[in-house]
Structure formats: structure tokens, C-alpha cells
FIMIGU-295335 format. One line per field, with one value per residue (C-alpha): residue number from 1; x, y, z; residue in three letters. Coordinates in steps of 0.5 Angstrom, whole numbers, plus 500, padded with zeros to 3 digits. Layout:
% residues N
seq <- [NUM,...]
xx <- [X,...]
yy <- [Y,...]
zz <- [Z,...]
type <- [Ala,...]
% end
This chain:
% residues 415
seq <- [1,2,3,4,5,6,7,8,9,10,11,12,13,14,15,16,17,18,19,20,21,22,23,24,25,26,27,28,29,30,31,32,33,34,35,36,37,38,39,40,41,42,43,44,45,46,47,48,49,50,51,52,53,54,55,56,57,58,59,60,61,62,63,64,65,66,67,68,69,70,71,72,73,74,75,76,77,78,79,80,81,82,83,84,85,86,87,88,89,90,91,92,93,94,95,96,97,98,99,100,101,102,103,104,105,106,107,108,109,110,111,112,113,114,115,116,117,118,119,120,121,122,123,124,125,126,127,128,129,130,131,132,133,134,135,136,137,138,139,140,141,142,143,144,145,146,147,148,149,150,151,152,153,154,155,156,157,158,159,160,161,162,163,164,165,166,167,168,169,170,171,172,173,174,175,176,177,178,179,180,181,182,183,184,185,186,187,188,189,190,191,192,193,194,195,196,197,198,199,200,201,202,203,204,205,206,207,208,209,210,211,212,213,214,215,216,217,218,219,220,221,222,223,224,225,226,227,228,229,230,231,232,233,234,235,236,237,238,239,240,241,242,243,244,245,246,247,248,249,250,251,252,253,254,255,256,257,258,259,260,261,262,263,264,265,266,267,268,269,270,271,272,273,274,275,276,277,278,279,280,281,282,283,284,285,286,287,288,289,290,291,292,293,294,295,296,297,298,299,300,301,302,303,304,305,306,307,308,309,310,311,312,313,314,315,316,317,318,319,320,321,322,323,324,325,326,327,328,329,330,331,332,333,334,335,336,337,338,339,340,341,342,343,344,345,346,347,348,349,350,351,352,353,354,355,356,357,358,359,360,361,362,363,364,365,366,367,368,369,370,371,372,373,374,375,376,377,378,379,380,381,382,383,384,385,386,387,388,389,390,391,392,393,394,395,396,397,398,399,400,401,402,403,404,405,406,407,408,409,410,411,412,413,414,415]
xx <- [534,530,528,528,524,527,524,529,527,530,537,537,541,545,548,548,553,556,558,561,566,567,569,573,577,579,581,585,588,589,592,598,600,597,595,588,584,583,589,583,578,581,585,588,593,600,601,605,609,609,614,610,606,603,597,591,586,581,574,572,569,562,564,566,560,555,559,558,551,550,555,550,543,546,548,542,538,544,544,539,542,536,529,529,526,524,517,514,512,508,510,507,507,503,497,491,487,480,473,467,460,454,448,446,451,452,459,460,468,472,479,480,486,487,492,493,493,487,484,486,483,476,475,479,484,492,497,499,493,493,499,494,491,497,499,506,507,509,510,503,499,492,488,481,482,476,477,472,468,472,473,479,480,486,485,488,487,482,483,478,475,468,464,457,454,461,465,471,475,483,486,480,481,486,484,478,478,477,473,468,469,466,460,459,459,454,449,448,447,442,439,438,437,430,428,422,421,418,425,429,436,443,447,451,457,455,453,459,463,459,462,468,468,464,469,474,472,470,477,480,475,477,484,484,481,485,491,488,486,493,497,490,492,500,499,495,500,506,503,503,510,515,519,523,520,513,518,521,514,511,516,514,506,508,511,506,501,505,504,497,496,500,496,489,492,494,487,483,488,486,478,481,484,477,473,477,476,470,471,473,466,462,465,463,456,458,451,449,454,452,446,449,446,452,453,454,461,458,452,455,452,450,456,460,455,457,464,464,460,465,471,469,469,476,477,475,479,486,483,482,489,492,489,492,499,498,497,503,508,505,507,512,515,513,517,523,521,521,527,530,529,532,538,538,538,543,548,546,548,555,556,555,559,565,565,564,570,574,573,576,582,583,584,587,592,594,595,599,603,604,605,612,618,621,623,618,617,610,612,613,608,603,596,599,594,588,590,592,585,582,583,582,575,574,577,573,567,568,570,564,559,562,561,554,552,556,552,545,547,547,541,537,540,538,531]
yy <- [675,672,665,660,653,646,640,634,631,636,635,627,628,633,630,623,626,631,624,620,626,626,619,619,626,620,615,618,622,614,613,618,616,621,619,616,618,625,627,624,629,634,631,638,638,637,629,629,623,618,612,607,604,599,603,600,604,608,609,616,620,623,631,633,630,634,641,640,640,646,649,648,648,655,657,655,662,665,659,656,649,646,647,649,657,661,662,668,673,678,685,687,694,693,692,695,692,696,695,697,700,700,706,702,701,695,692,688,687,687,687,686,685,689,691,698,699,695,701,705,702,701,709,712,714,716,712,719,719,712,716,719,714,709,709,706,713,717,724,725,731,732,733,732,731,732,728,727,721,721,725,722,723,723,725,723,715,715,714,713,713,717,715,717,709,707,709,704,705,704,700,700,692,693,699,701,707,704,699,705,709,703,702,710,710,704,707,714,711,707,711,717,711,710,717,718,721,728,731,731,726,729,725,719,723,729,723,719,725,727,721,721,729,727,722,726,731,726,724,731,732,727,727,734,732,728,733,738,735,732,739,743,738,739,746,747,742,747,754,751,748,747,739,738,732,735,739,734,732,739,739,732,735,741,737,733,738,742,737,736,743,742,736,741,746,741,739,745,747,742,743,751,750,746,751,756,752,754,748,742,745,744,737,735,733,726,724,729,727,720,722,726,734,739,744,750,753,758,752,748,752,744,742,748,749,743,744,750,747,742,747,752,746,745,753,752,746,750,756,752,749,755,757,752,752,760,757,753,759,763,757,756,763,764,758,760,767,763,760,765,769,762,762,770,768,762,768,773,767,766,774,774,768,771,778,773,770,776,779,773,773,780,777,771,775,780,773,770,776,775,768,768,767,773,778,783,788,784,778,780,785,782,785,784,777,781,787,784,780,786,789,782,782,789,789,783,786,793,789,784,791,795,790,787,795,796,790,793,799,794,791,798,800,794,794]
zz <- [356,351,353,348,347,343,342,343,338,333,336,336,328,330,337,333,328,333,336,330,330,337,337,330,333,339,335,331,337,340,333,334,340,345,352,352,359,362,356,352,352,349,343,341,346,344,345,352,350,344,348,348,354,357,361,359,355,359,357,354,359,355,359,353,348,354,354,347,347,352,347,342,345,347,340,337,338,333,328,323,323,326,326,334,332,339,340,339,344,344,347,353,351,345,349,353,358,358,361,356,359,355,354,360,365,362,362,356,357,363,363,356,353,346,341,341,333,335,338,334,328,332,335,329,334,333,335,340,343,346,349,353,357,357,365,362,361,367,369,364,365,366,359,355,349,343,337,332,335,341,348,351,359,363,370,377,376,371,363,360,352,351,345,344,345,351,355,354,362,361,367,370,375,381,386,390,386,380,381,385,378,375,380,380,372,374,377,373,367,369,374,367,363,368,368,365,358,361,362,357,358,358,352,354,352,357,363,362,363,368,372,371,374,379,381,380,384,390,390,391,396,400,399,401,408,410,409,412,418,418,418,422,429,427,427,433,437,435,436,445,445,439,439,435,432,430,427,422,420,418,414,410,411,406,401,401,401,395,391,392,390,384,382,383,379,374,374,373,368,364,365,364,357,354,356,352,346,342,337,342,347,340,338,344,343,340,339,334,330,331,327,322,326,325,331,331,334,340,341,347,352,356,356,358,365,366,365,370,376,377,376,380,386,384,385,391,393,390,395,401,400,398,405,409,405,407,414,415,412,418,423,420,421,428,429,426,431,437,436,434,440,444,440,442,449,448,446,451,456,453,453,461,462,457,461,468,466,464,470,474,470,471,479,477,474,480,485,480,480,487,487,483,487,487,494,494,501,502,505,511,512,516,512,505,504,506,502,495,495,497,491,486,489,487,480,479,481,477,471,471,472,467,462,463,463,456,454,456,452,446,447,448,442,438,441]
type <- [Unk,Unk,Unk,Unk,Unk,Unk,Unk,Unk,Unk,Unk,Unk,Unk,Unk,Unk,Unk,Unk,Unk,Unk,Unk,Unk,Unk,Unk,Unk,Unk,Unk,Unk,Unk,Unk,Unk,Unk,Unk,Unk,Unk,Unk,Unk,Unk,Unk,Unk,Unk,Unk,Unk,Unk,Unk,Unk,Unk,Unk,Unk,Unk,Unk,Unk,Unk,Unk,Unk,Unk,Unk,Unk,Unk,Unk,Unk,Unk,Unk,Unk,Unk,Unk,Unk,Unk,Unk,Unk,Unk,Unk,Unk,Unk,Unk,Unk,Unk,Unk,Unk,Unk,Unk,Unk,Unk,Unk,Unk,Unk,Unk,Unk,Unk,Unk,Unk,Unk,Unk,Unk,Unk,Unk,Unk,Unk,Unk,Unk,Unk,Unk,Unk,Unk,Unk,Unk,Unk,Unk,Unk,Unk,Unk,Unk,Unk,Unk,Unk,Unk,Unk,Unk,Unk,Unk,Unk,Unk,Unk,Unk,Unk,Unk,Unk,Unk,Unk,Unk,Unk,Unk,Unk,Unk,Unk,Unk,Unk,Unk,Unk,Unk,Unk,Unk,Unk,Unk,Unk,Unk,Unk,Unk,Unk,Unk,Unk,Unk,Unk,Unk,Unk,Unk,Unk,Unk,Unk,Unk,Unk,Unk,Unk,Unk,Unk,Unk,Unk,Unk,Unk,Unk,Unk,Unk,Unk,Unk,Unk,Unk,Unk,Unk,Unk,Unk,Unk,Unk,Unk,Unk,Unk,Unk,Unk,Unk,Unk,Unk,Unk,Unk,Unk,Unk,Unk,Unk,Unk,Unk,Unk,Unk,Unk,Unk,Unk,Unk,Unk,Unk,Unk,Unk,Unk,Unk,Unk,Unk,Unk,Unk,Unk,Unk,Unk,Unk,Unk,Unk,Unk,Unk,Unk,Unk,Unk,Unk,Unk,Unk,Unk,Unk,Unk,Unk,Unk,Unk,Unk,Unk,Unk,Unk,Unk,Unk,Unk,Unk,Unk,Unk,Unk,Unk,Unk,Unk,Unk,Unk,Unk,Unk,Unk,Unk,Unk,Unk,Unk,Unk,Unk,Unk,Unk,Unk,Unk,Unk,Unk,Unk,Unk,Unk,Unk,Unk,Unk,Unk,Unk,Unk,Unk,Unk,Unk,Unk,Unk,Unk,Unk,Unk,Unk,Unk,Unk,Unk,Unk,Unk,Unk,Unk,Unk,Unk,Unk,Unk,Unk,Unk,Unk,Unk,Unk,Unk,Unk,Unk,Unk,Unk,Unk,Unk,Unk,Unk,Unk,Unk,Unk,Unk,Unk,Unk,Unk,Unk,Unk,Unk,Unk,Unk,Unk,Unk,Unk,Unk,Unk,Unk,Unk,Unk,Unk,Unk,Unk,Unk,Unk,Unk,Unk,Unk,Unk,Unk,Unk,Unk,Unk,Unk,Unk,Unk,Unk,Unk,Unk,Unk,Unk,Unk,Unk,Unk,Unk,Unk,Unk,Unk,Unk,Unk,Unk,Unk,Unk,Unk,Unk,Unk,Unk,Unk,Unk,Unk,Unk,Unk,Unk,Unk,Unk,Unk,Unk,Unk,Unk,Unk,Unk,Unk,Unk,Unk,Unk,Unk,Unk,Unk,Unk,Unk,Unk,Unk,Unk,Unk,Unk,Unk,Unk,Unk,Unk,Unk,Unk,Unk,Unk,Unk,Unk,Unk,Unk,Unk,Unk,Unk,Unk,Unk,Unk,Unk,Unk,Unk,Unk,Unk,Unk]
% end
């Protein structure tokens, strides 16, 4: 909801007016006879009475002069009676906070707030580009984009904007991530900027590339031992005994670590479809064009190395993740195996018990026989206890050999 700002003094003519109105529409209410008083304060209401009455005439109660001026405050962002506008705001999502570094490494703006069609116009940008390194937009893929005097980068947490003279960082003030990007660009830049002329320098545009992939790398890198050492610990703990809660928290590692990889793969995928890309390796070199030098399509030999070695250590990170991802399948199957098997014995003591009480059913069956009350030529004959229990015990036995016999004949076969 838009909050609006008056000025008191604007509204001092209307409510003058409003209570001139105010107290003609009660006078004429008295006039005709309506009750003055609560009755009063809304005399649009039909006259209760008009016999004459000897109440005095209260004063008018000032409630329905305020409820008309919160009425009315509360209107006057729809109407243009008065001179009250609302102010004028600006939309956060038209702007941009940045931080520029020079040749040097020096900075020359820090966090800064631009108009995106600002940008636009000084960098010779599209409006779709900004989209690119705008962390408004979520769920954004990991891509370098050339443009003519321009390469723009969106990887992990870094957006930046490489021209051949600065580096323009988006959203750069805020984590320890960013501001170490911001040292580590610092300190390359200066330290290729003290290099002596005998070597040859890189351009800016490859240095600050450069940077950039090596944050980015360093970040990966990092990441990735600690999710590894996580899961390695969690792993060696499962192969020794199986808990239950370490198993709850293999599973929160391989989402975690599924992620992960999905993000490497992103990142190498994005290095990938530059370097396919004869023409965006060429339009690379910033500088030249700065000078006016034209590049040939198949001349990017510099910032193609470049570009390989640091995509070979992505490689390398996918193949370890991909190894330890491999890892905790393994586990994860010979965990399922183990309780497999102790799900099998569960069972297996359930067929025992089963058969074992089948067996005694058979002899509660026989006494239970006996037990009626019922004449028979056993009552009185004197061994007919000893002979009738003797017989249970035996049915009960043959009955519980023959069924774990028939039951090891089953598992042989499965085995």
C-alpha cells in the first residue's frame, strides 16, 4: 500500500468549508424538529419525535467533523480537490548497486547506486543483459557473455562487468565472498600493474577475467572439501555399525551433495559453451578494440588457454564429486544389503515361532478333546493321564521337526 504525505496547511480551506456545511446541515436538523444530541450527529436519520420538548439543546459533539476529515484524508489519494500529491518514489527494482575498480585496482565507486537505463546507456548494454547479473532474478544460469565492448559474468556469487579500462562488480558489499573478490581483484591488478615492461602484460580484460575464475574455482574448491570430509567421516562411521540417525543424515549430505555437483556442472557448462564459440573467444579482446585493431576469428589462442586451465580444474572437481557421489551409492546399497539381511532374520524368527505354535496347538488340541465333559472309557483307568500327554508331547515334537526341516529345505534351495 502507497503511503501518502499531506501538508495541514493545504487542508486548512477545505475543513473550514467542510464545517460551515457541517453546522448548516445541524441547524437545519434543529430547525425541523429532530432531537439535538447523539441524534444530532447524523441528521439523516428520520426525526424520532417532533413533540415539543423542554430538554435543553446539547452541544454538538465534534466525532463527526474528525470522521469526516479521516474520511477525507483518506480519499485524497483518489481525488485532485487539493493540492496534497503523494511523493513520488522511486522503484527499488530500477536500480543497481555496483563497485568499479580501475587498470590499477583502484576503486573508484563503491556501492553505488545506478539506474539501470543508466547502465545500459554508459556500457552500450541491452536491457536483457542487466538481467544477467541482476540477483533479483533467481534460479539464473551460469553464463559469460561477450558483447561488443563488454563481457558480462554471472558465476556462483560473483556478477560482474569487464570492459577493457574496469571492471564494474554488482552486489558486491555484503558477504565475506564478495568483499574477498573485491581484495583478490585488488591485489592482481596491482601486482601485473607493477610488473616490469620485459614480459609482456596480459590485457585488463583477460586479468580481470582471470580473477574472477580464480575466485571462482577457489570457492568451488572449498566447498567442496568440506562436503567431502562431511560425507568420507559419515561414510567410515556406517561401514562399522548402522544407526539409524546417521542414516537420516546420509541422506541430507546426498542431496546436498547433488546439488553441488549440479552447480559444477552448470559452471563448466557455461566455460564449455564459450570456448565453442570462435567468434565470442575473438571478441574477447577488449583492448584491441579499444585501439581500433580488428581480430581475426581463429586468433584467441591467449584467452582460450586461459579458459581451458581453469576448466580442466572444474573437470577435475565434477570427477572427485562424482567419485564420492559414486561412493555413497556403494554405501548406501551395502546398507540396504544389511538390513536387508536383518529383515530376513526377522522373518525367519517369525516362521519358527509360527511353526512352534502350530506344534502346540496340535497338543492343546488333543487335551482339549479330553477336557469335555463328556463319559468316555478313560476316566477311570488308572494310566490314561500319562498316556494321553504322552502322546501330545510326541505330536508336538513331530510336528515342530517337520516343520523347521521343511523350512531348511527352503532356504537351501534360495541359497
Amino acid at each position: 500500500m502507497q503511503k501518502l504525505s499531506f501538508n495541514m496547511f493545504d487542508l486548512l480551506p477545505d475543513l473550514e468549508s467542510l464545517r460551515k456545511r457541517r453546522s448548516k446541515n445541524i441547524e437545519d436538523a434543529v430547525g425541523r424538529g429532530a432531537v439535538v444530541g447523539s441524534d444530532a450527529e447524523h441528521p439523516t436519520l428520520p426525526v424520532k419525535s417532533t413533540a415539543p420538548s423542554k430538554r435543553k439543546p446539547s452541544k454538538v459533539s465534534a466525532a463527526p467533523l474528525k470522521q469526516e476529515v479521516y474520511r477525507y484524508q483518506r480519499s485524497a489519494g483518489n481525488t485532485h480537490s487539493t493540492g496534497a500529491r503523494p511523493m513520488p518514489q522511486q522503484a527499488p527494482d530500477l536500480t543497481l548497486r555496483c563497485t568499479e575498480l580501475d587498470m590499477d585496482g583502484n576503486i573508484t565507486v563503491r556501492a553505488g547506486e545506478f539506474q539501470k537505463s543508466e547502465l545500459c546507456a554508459q556500457h552500450g548494454l541491452q536491457a536483457r543483459d542487466l538481467r544477467k547479473i541482476d540477483s533479483k532474478f533467481v534460479n539464473q544460469m551460469p553464463a559469460i557473455l561477450v558483447r561488443r565492448h563488454a563481457i558480462l559474468v554471472n558465476l556462483l556469487h560473483i556478477r560482474a562487468l569487464i570492459e577493457a579500462d574496469r571492471i564494474v562488480l554488482f552486489d558486491s558489499i555484503g558477504s565475506h565472498s564478495q568483499s574477498l573478490l573485491v581484495y583478490e581483484l585488488q591485489e592482481r591488478l596491482r601486482s601485473n600493474a607493477r610488473s616490469g615492461p620485459p614480459e609482456p602484460a596480459q590485457p585488463f580484460e583477460f586479468r580481470a577475467l582471470e580473477a574472477v575464475l580464480i575466485s571462482v574455482v577457489g570457492s568451488l574448491q572449498s566447498d567442496e572439501e568440506v562436503l567431502v570430509n562431511l560425507v568420507q567421516g559419515l561414510l567410515a562411521y556406517l561401514e562399522e555399525s548402522v544407526d539409524r540417525s546417521k542414516l537420516r543424515e546420509l541422506l541430507q549430505y546426498s542431496k546436498r551433495l547433488s546439488r553441488f555437483e549440479q552447480k559444477v556442472l552448470n559452471i563448466r557448462d557455461a566455460i564449455e559453451e564459450v570456448l565453442e564459440q570462435d567468434e565470442d573467444l575473438a571478441a574477447m579482446y577488449l583492448t584491441q578494440k579499444l585501439h581500433g585493431t580488428a581480430r581475426a576469428r581463429d586468433d584467441h589462442e591467449d584467452v582460450e588457454l586461459m579458459m581451458e586451465t581453469y576448466l580442466k580444474q572444474v573437470e577435475e572437481i565434477v570427477n572427485h564429486i562424482e567419485s564420492v557421489s559414486s561412493h555413497v551409492r556403494t554405501t548406501e546399497d551395502v546398507v540396504n544389503i544389511i538390513l536387508d539381511s536383518q529383515r530376513n532374520s526377522l522373518l525367519l524368527l517369525e516362521i519358527r515361532l509360527t511353526i512352534l505354535t502350530v506344534a502346540l496347538s496340535s497338543g492343546t488340541f488333543l487335551s482339549g478333546l479330553f477336557g469335555m465333559n463328556l463319559l468316555n472309557t478313560f476316566e477311570s483307568h488308572p494310566h490314561a493321564f500319562a498316556l494321553v500327554s504322552t502322546v501330545a508331547f510326541f505330536s508336538i515334537a513331530a510336528l515342530t521337526f517337520a516343520g523347521l526341516r521343511s523350512m531348511r529345505k527352503v532356504l537351501r534351495r534360495i541359497n
